[in-house]
N, C-alpha and C positions, 0 to 999 in steps of 0.2 A: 592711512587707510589699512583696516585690517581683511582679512581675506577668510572666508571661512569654509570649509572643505563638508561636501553631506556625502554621507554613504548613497551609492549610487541604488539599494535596491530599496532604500525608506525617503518616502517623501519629505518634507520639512515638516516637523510637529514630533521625527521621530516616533512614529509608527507605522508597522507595516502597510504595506498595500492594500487597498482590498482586498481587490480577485474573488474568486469565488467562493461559496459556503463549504468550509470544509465537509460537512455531513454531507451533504448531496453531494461534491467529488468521492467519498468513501463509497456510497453506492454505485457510482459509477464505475468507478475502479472494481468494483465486485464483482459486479455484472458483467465488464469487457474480461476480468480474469477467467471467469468460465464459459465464456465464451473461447478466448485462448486453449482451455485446459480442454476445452470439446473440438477442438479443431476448426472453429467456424470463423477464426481473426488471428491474424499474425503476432506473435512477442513485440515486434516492434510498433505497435497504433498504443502499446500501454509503454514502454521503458522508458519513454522520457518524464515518465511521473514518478517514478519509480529508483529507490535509490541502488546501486550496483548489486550489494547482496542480495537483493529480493530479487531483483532482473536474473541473477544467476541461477536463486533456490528453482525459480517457476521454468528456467529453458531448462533446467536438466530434470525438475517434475515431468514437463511437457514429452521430453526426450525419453527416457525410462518408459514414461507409459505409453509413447507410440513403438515404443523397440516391443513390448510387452503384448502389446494389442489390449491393452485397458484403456477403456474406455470412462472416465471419472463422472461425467458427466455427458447424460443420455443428447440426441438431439430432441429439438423442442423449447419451449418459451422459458426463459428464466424470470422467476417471477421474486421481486422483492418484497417480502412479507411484513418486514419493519426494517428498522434503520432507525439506530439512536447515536449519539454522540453526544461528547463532549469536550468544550476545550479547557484544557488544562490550566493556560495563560495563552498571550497573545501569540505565540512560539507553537504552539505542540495542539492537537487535537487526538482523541480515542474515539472512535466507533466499531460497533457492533451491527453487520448486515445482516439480516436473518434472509436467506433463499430458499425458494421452492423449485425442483425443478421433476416435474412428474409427480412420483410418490415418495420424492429424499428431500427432506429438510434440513442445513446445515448454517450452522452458526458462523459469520467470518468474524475477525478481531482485524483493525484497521488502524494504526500512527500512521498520523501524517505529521508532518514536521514541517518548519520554512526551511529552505535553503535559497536564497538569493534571491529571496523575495515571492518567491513562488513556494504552494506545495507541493511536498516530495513526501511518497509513502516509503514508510522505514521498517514498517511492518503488515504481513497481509498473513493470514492465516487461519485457518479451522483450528480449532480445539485438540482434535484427533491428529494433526501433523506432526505434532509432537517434536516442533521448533523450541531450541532456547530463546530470549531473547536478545537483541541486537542491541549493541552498546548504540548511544545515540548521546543527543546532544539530553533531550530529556528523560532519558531513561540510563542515566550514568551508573546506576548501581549494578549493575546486570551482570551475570556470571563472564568471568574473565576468559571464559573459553568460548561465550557465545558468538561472538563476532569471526574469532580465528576457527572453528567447526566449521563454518560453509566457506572457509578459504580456499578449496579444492575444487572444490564446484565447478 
């Protein structure tokens, strides 16, 4: 009798979980982020989605602008304007949130990636942040210092 061992986060058939649509977690994840960034929800109801570097960029964005008294994002409704996405392969997904909130429009950029059978955002960012990016699992080519720059954080 032979014995055969399954990765505990892929079912049999060898692929991943369902779980949910990556596009609509990236919206969501956008929406609860300026939400954070305005003060109205705590870091922690989002860092478990969230992989460490990003959890670190957004407590010390958050931090900075509340030492500052900037305010990034006014109070009032955030409104999702679009939301596209794409998956790369079964592993890795891209979106693009577009948000309204009052009279400022801004662009978010979203990787989500699997880790352990679940997604995990590996990147969240505006345009104007003027973030490298983050070595990951599928985005291996990425400048050799983007990863070690928010090591400080």
């Amino acid at each position: 009798m032979t014995t055969t061992r399954r990765r505990r986060d892929r079912p049999s058939g060898g692929r991943p979980p369902a779980g949910p649509d990556p596009v609509r977690l990236a919206r969501a994840v956008v929406v609860t982020w300026l939400e954070i960034e305005a003060g109205r929800r705590p870091l922690e109801q989002l860092a478990p989605l969230l992989a460490p570097v990003i959890a670190r960029r957004i407590a010390a964005s958050v931090r900075d602008n509340r030492r500052r008294g900037v305010v990034t994002w006014g109070p009032g409704a955030d409104t999702v304007v679009a939301c596209h996405g794409q998956s790369l392969d079964e592993g890795s997904c891209d979106a693009v949130v577009v948000v309204r909130t009052g009279r400022r429009i801004a662009a978010v950029a979203v990787r989500l990636e699997r880790h352990r059978g679940a997604w995990r955002v590996v990147e969240l960012a505006r345009p104007e942040d003027g973030y490298d990016a983050v070595r990951t699992a599928s985005l291996p080519d990425a400048p050799p210092t983007a990863a070690l720059s928010e090591a400080a954080v």
